[in-house]
C-alpha positions as CSV (number, residue, x, y, z in Angstrom):
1,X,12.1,-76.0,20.0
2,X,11.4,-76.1,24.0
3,X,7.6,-76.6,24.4
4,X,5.1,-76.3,27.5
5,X,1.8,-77.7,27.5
6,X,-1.0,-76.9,30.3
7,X,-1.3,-79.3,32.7
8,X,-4.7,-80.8,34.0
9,X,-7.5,-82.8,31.9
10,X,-6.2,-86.0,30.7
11,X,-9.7,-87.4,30.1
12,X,-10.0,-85.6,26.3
13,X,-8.2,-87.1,23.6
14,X,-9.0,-83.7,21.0
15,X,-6.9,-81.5,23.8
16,X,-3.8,-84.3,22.4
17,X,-4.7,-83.5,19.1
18,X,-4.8,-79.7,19.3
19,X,-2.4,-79.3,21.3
20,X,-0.5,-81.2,18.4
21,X,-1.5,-79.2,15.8
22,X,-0.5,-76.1,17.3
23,X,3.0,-77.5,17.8
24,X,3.5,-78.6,14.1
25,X,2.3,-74.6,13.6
26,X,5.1,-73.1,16.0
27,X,7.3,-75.6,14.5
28,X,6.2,-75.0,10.6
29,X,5.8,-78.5,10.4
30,X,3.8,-77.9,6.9
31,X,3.2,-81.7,6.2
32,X,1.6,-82.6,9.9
33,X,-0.4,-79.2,9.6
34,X,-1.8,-81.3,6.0
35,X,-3.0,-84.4,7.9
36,X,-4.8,-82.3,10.7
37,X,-6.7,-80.3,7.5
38,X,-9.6,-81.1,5.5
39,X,-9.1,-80.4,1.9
40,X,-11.2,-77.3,2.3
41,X,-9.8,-75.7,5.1
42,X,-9.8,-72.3,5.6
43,X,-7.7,-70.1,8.0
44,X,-8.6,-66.6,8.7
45,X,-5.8,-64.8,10.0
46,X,-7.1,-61.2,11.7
47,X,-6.4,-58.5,10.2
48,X,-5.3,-60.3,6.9
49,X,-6.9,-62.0,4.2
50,X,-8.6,-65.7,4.7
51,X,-6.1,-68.4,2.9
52,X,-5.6,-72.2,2.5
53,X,-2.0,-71.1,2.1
54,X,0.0,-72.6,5.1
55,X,3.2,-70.8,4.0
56,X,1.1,-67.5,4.8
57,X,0.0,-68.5,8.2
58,X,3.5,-70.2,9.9
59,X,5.2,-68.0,11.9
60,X,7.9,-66.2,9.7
61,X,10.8,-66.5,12.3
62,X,11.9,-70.0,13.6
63,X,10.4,-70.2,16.8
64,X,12.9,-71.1,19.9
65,X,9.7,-72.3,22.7
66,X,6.4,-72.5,22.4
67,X,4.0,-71.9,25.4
68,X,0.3,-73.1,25.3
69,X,-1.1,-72.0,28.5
70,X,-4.7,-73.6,27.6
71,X,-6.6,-76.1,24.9
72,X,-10.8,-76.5,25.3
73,X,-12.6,-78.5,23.6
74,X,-16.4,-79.2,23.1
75,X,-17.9,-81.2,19.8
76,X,-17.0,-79.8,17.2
77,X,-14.9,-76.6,18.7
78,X,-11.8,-76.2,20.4
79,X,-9.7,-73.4,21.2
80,X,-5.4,-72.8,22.3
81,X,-3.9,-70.0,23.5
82,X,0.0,-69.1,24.7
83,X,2.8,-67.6,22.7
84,X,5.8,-68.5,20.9
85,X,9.2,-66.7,21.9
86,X,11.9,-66.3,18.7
87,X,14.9,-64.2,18.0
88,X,12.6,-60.9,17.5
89,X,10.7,-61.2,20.7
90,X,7.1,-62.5,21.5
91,X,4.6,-63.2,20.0
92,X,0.8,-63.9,21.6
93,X,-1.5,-66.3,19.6
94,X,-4.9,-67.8,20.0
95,X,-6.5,-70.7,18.1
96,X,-10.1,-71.3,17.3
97,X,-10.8,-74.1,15.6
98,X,-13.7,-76.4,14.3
99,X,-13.6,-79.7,13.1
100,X,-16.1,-80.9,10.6
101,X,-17.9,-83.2,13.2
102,X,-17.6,-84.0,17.0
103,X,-15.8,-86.9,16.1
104,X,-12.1,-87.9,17.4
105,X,-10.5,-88.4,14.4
106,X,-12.2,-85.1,12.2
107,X,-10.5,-83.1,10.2
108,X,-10.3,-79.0,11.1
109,X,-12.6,-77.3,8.5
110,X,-11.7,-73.7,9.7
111,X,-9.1,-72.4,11.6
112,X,-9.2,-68.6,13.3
113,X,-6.2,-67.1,13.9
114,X,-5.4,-64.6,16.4
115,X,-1.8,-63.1,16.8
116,X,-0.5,-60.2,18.5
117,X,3.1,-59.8,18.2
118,X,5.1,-58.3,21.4
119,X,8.4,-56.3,21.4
């Protein structure tokens, strides 16, 4: 899978870590997604039903490149947006995330999920 990642602030280790965890998403990488989540997690996927299933919120199709045109971060929060291209065309995403504490090394307690699929 080809992936780009924004370019600018170096400074912020979480932007690393997001931008990580969004990768092992595109890539269905199941057992990364695991160590990023606290037992608890929830994901709310919009317009479906919340889950701590990860095999409901991977991208169904393998994904050829992955895009992430921008990763915030502040305490607790952080955000991603860009899209993934596969063999049925595009598909837009954004991430909002929160950790359980402003800490570097927290574990994501919730994860939104925002995806809006492109012909």
């Amino acid at each position: 899978m080809e992936v780009q990642f924004p370019t600018g602030c170096g400074n912020a280790p979480r932007i690393t870590s997001v931008n990580d965890f969004v990768t092992a998403w595109a890539g269905k990488d199941v057992k990364t997604l695991r160590e990023w989540l606290d037992d608890d997690a929830i994901w709310q996927v919009i317009g479906k039903s919340d889950t701590t299933q990860l095999s409901e919120v991977v991208p169904e199709d393998d994904v050829m490149s992955l895009t992430i045109d921008t990763t915030i971060t502040h305490g607790k929060f952080a955000a991603s947006d860009g899209w993934v291209k596969t063999v049925h065309g595009r598909t837009d995403f954004s991430f909002v995330i929160t950790f359980k504490s402003a800490g570097k090394t927290s574990l994501i307690r919730f994860v939104k999920l925002f995806l809006v699929e492109n012909a």
